[in-house]
N, C-alpha and C positions, 0 to 999 in steps of 0.2 A: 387587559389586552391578552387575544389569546394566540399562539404563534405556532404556526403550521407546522407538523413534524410526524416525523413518521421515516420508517428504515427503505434502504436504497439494495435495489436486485439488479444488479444490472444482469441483463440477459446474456452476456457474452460471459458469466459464470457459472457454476454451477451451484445449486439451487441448494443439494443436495448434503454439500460441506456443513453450510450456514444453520441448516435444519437442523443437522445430525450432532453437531455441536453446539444448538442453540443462542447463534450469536445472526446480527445482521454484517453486510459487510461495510455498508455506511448506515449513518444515523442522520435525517436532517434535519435540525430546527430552526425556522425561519431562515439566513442567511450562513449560517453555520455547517459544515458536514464533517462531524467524524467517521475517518476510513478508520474500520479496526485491521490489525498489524496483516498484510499480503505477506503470503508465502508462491510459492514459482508453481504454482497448479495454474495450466491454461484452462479455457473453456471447456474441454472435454474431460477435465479432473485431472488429467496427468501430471506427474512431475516434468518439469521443464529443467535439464542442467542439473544432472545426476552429479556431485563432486566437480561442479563450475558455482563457485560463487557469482561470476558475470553473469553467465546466462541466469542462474535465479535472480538477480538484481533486474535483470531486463523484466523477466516478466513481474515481479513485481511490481516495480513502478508502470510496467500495461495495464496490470487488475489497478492500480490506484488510480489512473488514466480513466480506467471504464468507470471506474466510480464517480468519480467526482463531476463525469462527463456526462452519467446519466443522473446524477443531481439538479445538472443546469450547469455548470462549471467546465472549467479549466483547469492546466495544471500551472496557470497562472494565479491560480488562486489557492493553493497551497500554501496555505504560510507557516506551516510548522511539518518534521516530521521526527520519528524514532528507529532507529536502525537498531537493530538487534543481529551480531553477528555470531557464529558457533565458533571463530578464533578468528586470531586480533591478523592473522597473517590477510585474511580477507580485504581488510580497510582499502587499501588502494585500488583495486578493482571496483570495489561497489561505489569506492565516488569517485572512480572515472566514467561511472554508468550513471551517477546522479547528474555531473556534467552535462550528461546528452539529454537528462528530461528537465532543468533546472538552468538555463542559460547565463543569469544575471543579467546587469549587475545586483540585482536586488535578490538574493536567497532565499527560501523559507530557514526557518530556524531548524536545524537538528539535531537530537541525541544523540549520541551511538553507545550503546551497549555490547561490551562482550560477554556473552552469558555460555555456561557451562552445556546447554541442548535446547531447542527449540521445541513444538508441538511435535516431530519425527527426527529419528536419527538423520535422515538425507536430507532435511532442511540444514541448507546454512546460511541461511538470509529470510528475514522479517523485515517486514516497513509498514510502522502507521502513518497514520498523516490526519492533517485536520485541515482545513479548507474554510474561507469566507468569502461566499458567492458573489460577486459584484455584481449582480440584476437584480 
């Protein structure tokens, strides 16, 4: 059995990041989509939320949004994700923003990591996520 797969662009990011550091920013096979880990870069590259954990939590879960959206998906269909914070003082902001993309009662599953720096000093928030497409 052979099952369709092949990496996810969504158009609403930039092309440029993904190239540059040789990663996709999803992966899909057959009903399955790994997002790898969002960082708060909108559509136009920029940083979003200079020293705002929230505001980067926001855009990240929009890039995991575009992902999964331009997969065939929802972000009902998220069933796992990994937060990676740049300090622990973060925690309650970013899952008062998971709240708003995440309603329940049923969750996806997530890590949280505090880790010592991310891919940039002005990152303080990462999110993977994985996905099972219901169509």
């Amino acid at each position: 059995m052979t099952v369709e797969r092949g990496p996810i662009q969504p158009k609403s990011l930039v092309s440029q990041w993904s190239t540059r550091f040789a990663y996709s920013y999803g992966y899909k096979a057959g009903n399955m989509v790994w997002i790898a880990g969002q960082v708060a870069r909108n559509g136009d590259g920029e940083l979003v939320g200079l020293a705002d954990p929230e505001a980067q939590a926001v855009q990240c879960y929009e890039n995991i949004k575009a992902v999964v959206e331009t997969a065939g998906g929802t972000l009902d269909d998220i069933v796992s994700c990994t937060t990676y914070l740049s300090d622990r003082a973060y925690r309650e902001p970013v899952t008062e923003v998971r709240h708003r993309y995440f309603k329940g009662p049923d969750y996806p599953t997530n890590t949280l990591c505090i880790v010592t720096g991310l891919g940039l000093p002005e990152y303080l928030v990462e999110i993977e996520a994985v996905a099972v497409l219901q169509n």
